[in-house]
C-alpha positions, 0 to 999 in steps of 0.5 A, spaced: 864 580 652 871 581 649 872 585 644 867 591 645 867 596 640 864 603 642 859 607 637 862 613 639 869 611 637 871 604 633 863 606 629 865 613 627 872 609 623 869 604 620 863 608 617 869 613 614 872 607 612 866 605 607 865 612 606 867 612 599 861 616 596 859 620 601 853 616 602 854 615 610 856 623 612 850 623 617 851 616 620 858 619 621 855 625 624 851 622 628 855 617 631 860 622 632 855 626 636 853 620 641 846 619 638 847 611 636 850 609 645 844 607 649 846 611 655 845 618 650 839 615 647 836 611 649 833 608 642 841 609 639 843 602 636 835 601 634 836 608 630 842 605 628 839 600 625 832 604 622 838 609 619 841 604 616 836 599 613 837 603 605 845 601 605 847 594 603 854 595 604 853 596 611 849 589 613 855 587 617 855 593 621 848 592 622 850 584 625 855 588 630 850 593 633 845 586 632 850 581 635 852 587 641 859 589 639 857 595 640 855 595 647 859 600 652 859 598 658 856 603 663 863 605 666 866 606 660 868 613 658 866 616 652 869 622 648 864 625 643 866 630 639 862 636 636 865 642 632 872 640 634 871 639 642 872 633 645 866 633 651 868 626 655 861 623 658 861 618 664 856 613 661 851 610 667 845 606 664 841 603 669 841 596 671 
């Protein structure tokens, strides 16, 4: 699939980018945290969805992690960062 955006990383800027209120700080720590990639969590994109159900504005965000534009590849590497310290995971999902 080209175009594969990853949920630690093009996620956590799009969120910022609708973050006009405030409303989505959780989602962004979240998603900074690793919690919405399938090989942290293995609900993450389904938690994604069930976070997100109250927000309107973010019904084409939901149709991404839907659609699987939000599926890391398995080799992918991921750089989560917690407290100001990047922390790379290899991400290995079983097949």
């Amino acid at each position: 699939m080209k175009g594969r955006k990853s949920t630690t990383v093009e996620l956590v800027k799009e969120l910022k980018a609708c973050n006009v209120k405030g409303c989505f700080d959780k989602l962004i720590s979240n998603a900074e945290a690793g919690r919405y990639h399938d090989a942290f969590h293995p609900d993450g994109k389904l938690q994604f969805l069930r976070d997100t159900e109250q927000f309107p504005d973010l019904v084409d965000l939901r149709l991404e992690i839907r659609n699987g534009v939000y599926d890391e590849l398995p080799q992918e590497n991921h750089v989560v960062v917690k407290q100001n310290t990047p922390i790379i995971f290899r991400a290995a999902l079983p097949l």
